[in-house]
C-alpha positions in Angstrom: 91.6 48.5 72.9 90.2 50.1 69.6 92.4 51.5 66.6 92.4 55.8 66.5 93.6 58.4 63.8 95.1 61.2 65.1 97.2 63.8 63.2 97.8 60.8 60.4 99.0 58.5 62.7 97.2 55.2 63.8 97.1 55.0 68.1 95.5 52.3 69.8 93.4 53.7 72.3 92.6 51.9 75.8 90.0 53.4 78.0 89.9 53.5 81.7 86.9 54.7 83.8 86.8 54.2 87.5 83.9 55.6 88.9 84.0 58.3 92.2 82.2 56.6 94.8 80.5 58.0 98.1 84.0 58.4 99.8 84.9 61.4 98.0 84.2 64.1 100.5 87.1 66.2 100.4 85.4 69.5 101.1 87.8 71.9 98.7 86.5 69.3 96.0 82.9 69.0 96.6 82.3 70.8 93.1 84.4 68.2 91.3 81.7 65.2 92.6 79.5 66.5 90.0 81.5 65.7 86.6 83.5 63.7 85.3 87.1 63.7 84.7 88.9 62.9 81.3 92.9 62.7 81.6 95.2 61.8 78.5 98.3 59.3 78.6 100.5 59.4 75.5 98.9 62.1 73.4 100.9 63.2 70.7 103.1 65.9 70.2 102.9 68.9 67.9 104.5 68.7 64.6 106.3 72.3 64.9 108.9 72.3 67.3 108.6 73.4 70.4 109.6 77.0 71.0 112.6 78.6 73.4 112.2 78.6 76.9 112.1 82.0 78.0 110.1 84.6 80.7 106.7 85.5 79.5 106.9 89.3 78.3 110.5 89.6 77.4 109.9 88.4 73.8 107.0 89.2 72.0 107.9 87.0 69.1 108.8 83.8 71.2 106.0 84.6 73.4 103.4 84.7 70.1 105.2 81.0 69.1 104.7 79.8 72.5 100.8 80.9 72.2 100.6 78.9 68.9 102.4 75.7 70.1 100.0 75.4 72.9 97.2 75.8 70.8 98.2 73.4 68.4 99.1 70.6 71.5 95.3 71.6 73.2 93.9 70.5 69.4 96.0 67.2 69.4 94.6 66.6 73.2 91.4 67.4 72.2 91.3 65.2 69.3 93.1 62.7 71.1 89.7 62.8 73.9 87.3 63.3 71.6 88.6 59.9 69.2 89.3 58.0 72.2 85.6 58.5 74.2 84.1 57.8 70.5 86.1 54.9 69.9 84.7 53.0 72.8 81.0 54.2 72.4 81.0 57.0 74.7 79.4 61.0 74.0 79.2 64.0 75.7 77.1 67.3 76.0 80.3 69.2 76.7 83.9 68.9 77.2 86.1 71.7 78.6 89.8 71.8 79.4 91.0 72.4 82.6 94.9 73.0 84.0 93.0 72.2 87.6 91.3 69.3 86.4 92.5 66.9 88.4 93.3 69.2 91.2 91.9 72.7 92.4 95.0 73.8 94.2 97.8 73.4 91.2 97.8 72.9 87.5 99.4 69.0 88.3 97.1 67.0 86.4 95.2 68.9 83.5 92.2 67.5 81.9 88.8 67.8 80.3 85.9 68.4 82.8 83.3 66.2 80.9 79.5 67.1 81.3 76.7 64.7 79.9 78.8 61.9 79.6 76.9 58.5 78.4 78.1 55.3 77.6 78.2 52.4 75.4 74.4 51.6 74.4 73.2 55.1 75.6 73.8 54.3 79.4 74.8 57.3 81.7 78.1 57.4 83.6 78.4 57.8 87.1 80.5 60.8 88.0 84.2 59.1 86.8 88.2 59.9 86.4 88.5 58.8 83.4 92.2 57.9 81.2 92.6 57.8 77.1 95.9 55.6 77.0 97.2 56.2 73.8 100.4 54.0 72.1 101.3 54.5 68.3 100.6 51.5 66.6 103.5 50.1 65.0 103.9 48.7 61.9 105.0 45.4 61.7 107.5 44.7 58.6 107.4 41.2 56.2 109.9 39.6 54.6 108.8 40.6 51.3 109.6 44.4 52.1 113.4 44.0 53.1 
């Protein structure tokens, strides 16, 4: 577990990579054997608050808002990749989001399709689902502060 900053607060950042193996055959997802996978688990929220629910046209203004807040909640996952892969030693050529990441059918489990990936000590990655597991570190409080 390594130590992360991300939008001013400290994360501690657990990596998980399990490898695809041979038994992947699912023909729909024979592209998908070809790069890896990076999914995020407790990425933080955008500081501006989320807009109102409401049907896409109706409201130019809260449709605008809702553009903005997904941009700035993309950047935080982003960052939140990017800082978790570097923590642990890991670079990339190229890493795109993707609602269908984890699944071409339905935007279920969204993601970053990775390309390039290589590992600690310049080793290449087999084709992998990878997770950034994020938790806020907590600051612990001493006597001397009460």
């Amino acid at each position: 577990m390594k130590n992360v900053r991300i939008a001013e607060v400290s994360y501690n950042a657990e990596l998980e990579v399990v490898p695809l193996g041979p038994v992947w055959s699912r023909a729909r997802d024979e592209k998908r054997k070809t790069k890896s996978r990076v999914y995020i688990d407790g990425e933080p929220s955008p500081a501006m608050p989320a807009p109102p629910v409401g049907i896409k046209g109706e409201n130019a203004e809260n449709d605008a808002a809702w553009v903005a807040y997904n941009r700035e909640e993309l950047r935080l996952m982003r960052e939140s990749v990017v800082a978790g892969l570097s923590a642990h030693g890991y670079s990339y050529k190229a890493l795109k989001f993707s609602r269908y990441a984890g699944c071409g059918m339905c935007p279920c489990s969204p993601g970053f399709i990775v390309e390039g990936l290589v590992g600690p000590g310049e080793a290449p990655v087999p084709v992998s689902d990878i997770w950034v597991k994020l938790s806020p570190v907590v600051e612990s409080m001493d006597s001397a502060s009460l």
